[in-house]
C-alpha positions as CSV (number, residue, x, y, z in Angstrom):
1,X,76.8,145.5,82.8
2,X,75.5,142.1,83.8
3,X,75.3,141.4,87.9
4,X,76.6,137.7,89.3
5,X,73.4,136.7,89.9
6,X,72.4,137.6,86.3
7,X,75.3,135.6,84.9
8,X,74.8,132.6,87.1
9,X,71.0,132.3,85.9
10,X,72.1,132.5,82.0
11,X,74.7,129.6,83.4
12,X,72.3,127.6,84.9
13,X,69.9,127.7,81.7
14,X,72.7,126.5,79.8
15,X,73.4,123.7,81.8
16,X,69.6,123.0,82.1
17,X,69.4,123.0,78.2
18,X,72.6,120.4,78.0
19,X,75.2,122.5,76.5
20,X,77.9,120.9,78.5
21,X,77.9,117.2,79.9
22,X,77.3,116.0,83.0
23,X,81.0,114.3,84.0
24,X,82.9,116.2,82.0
25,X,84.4,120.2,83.9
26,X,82.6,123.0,82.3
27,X,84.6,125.7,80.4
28,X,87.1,127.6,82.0
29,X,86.7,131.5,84.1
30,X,88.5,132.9,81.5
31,X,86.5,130.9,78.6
32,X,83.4,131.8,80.6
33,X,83.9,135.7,81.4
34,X,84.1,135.3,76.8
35,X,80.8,133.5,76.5
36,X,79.4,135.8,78.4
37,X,81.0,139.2,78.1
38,X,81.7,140.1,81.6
39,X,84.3,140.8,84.0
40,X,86.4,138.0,85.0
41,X,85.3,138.7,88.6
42,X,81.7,138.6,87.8
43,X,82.4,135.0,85.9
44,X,84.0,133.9,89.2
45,X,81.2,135.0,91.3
46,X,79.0,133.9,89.2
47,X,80.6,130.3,89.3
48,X,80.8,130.2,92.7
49,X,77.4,131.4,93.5
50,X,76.4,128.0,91.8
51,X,78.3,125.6,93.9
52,X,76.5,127.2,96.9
53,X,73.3,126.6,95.5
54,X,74.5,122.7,94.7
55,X,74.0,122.7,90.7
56,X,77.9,122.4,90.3
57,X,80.4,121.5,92.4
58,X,84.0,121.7,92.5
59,X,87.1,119.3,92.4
60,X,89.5,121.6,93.1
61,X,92.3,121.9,90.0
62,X,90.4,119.1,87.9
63,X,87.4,122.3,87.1
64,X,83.8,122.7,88.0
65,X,81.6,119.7,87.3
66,X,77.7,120.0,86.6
67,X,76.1,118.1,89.7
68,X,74.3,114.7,88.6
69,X,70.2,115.4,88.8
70,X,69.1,113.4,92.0
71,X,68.4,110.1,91.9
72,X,64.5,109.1,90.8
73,X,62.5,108.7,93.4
74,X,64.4,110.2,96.2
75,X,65.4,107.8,98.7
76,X,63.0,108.0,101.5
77,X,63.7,106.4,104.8
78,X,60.8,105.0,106.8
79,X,60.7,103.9,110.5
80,X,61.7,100.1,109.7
81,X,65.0,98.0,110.3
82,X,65.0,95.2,106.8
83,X,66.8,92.4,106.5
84,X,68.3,90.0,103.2
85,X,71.0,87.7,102.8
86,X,73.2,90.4,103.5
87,X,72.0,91.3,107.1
88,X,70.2,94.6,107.9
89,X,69.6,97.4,106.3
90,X,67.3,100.8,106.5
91,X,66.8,102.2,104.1
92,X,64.3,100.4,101.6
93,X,65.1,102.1,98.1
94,X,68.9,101.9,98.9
95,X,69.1,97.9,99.4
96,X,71.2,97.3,96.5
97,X,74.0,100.3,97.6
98,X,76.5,99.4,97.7
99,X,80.7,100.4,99.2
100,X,82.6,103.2,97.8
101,X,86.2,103.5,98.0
102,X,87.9,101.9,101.3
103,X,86.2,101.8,104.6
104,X,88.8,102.7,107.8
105,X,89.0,101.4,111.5
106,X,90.5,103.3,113.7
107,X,90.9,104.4,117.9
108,X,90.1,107.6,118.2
109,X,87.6,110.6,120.2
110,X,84.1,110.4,119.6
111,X,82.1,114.0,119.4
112,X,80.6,115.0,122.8
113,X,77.4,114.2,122.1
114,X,77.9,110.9,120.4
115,X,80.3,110.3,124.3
116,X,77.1,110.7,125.8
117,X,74.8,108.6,123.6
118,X,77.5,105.7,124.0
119,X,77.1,106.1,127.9
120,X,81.2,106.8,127.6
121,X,83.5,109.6,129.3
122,X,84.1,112.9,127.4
123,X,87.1,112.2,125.7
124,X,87.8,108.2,125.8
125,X,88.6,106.6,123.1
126,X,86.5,104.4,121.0
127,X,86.5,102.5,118.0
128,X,85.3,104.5,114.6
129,X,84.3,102.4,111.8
130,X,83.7,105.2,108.5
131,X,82.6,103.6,105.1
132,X,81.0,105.8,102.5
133,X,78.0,104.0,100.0
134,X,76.2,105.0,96.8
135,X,74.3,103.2,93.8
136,X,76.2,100.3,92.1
137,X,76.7,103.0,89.3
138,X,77.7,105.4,91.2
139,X,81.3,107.3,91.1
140,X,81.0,108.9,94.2
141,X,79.1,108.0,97.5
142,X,76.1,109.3,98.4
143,X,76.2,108.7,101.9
144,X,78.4,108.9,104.2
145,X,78.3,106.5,107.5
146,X,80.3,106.9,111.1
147,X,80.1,104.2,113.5
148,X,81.4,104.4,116.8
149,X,81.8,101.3,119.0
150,X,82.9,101.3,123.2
151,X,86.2,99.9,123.4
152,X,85.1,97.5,126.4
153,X,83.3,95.8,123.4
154,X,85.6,96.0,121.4
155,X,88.0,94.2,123.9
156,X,85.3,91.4,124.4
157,X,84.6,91.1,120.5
158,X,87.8,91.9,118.7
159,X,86.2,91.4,114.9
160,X,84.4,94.5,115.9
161,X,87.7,96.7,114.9
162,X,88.3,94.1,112.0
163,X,88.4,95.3,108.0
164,X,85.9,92.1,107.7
165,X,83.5,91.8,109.7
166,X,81.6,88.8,108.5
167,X,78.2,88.5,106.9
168,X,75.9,90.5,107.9
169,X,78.4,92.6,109.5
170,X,78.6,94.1,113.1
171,X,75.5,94.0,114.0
172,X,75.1,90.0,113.6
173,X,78.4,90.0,115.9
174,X,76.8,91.8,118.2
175,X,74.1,89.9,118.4
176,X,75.6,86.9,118.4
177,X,77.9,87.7,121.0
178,X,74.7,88.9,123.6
179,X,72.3,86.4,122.5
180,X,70.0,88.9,122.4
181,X,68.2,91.1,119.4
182,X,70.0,95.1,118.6
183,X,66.9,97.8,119.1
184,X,67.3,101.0,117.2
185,X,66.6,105.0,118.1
186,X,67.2,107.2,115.4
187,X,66.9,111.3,115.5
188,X,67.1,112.9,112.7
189,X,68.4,116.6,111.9
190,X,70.1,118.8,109.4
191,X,73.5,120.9,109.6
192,X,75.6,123.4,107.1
193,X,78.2,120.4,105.1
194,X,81.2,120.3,106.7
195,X,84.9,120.6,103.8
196,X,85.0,117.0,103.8
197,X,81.4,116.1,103.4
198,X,81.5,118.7,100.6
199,X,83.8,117.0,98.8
200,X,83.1,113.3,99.1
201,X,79.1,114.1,98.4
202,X,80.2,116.6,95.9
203,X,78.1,119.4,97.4
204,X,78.7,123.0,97.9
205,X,78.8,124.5,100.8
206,X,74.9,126.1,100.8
207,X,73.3,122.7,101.0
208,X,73.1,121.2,104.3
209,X,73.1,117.1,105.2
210,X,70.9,115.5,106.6
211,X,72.6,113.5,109.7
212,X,70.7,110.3,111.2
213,X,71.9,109.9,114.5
214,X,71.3,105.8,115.4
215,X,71.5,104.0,118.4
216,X,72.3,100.6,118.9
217,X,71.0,98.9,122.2
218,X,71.1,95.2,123.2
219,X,68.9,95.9,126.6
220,X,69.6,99.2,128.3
221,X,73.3,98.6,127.0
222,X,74.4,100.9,123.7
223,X,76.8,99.0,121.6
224,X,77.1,101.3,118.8
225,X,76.2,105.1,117.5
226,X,76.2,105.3,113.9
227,X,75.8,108.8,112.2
228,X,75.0,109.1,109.0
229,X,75.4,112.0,106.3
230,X,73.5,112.7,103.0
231,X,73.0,115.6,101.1
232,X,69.7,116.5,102.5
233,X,67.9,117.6,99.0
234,X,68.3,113.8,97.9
235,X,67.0,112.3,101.1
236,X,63.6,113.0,102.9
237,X,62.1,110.7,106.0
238,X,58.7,109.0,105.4
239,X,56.4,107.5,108.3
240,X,52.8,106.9,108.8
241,X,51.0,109.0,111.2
242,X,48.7,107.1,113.6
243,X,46.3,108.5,116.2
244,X,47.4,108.5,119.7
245,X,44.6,107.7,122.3
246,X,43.4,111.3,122.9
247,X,43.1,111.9,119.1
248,X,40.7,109.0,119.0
249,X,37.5,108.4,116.0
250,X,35.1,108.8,116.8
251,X,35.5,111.8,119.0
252,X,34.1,111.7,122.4
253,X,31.6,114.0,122.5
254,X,30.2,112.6,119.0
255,X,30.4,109.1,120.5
256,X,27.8,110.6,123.3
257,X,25.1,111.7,121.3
């Protein structure tokens, strides 16, 4: 009798070898336990087991869905800040992204940690700006973006809580408002997907994001955190290495002789 894991791998070579489209939900449990002459159970599992592993995912009633292949080449994000006649932007390969759906504005609690990064009490309220982006072909977002904002800005620059922002967005408001250029700090780490990253990405729950933490200085002053989520097997961070001081060519003692 055939195991999950031995069902899920004759699943996964039929979706490799195109049998069922891309878009469209693949067969039913009960169509599938047929195909494949096992319990319904073990077609379940079997199933399931796949959306952990990200090569389908799940929309709930409308079926299981094979995942679209990741885009070619990966986007990669490097160490730089870009600009075009939209305003900034950071990641390179992703220039021409573009929104998905309808982006929100609302008071509310940041996370802890984002508090602290803001240089705002644990538990005061800020403003958080969350807009979702993908390809211009794209039917669901590939990214998923978080921007919180200290209210005392927000008092001082109202547009900063605004649907429309402006061109270039809040970052030239912010600017403009100082006088005075935005640095940025980013740290980049990875965590399990939470429900609703799993659904908007269309992920399962064994693949984990990858979250870019960002902060927004003008001075020593943050203005904004932004954190932003993407499934971390379509995302990878690229930066040249240089040689710090003690790591110098050539090497000391060679220099000597």
């Amino acid at each position: 009798m055939s195991g999950y894991r031995e069902v899920a791998a004759r699943i996964r070579a039929d979706v490799e070898a195109g049998i069922w489209p891309t878009g469209r939900p693949i067969p039913g449990i009960d169509k599938l336990k047929d195909r494949y002459e096992v319990a319904r159970q073990t077609a379940n599992r079997a199933v399931q087991h796949l959306v952990s592993e990200g090569l389908l995912y799940s929309e709930g009633r409308r079926g299981t869905f094979i995942r679209p292949p990741a885009p070619t080449p990966t986007v990669a994000r490097d160490q730089h800040v870009y600009r075009d006649e939209l305003g900034y932007f950071f990641d390179q390969n992703a220039q021409d992204w573009r929104g998905i759906g309808t982006p929100t504005q609302e008071v509310g609690v940041p996370p802890a940690d984002v508090a602290e990064l803001l240089g705002v009490a644990k538990g005061e309220h800020v403003m958080i700006r969350d807009r979702a982006v993908g390809p211009p072909e794209a039917s669901h977002p590939l990214q998923l973006a978080t921007s919180y904002l200290p209210m005392p800005l927000v008092g001082q620059l109202p547009v900063l809580g605004a649907a429309k922002t402006g061109p270039g967005g809040i970052y030239d408001r912010i600017e403009e408002h100082f006088g005075a250029a935005i640095s940025w700090e980013e740290t980049v780490g990875a965590r399990p997907a939470n429900d609703r990253e799993q659904q908007q990405l269309r992920i399962g729950a064994g693949l984990p994001v990858l979250v870019v933490t960002r902060v927004s200085r003008v001075g020593d002053q943050a203005v904004e955190v932004n954190r932003t989520r993407m499934s971390a097997d379509r995302f990878e961070v690229a930066y040249r290495v240089t040689r710090d001081e003690t790591a110098r060519w050539p090497r000391e003692a060679e220099r000597s002789e």
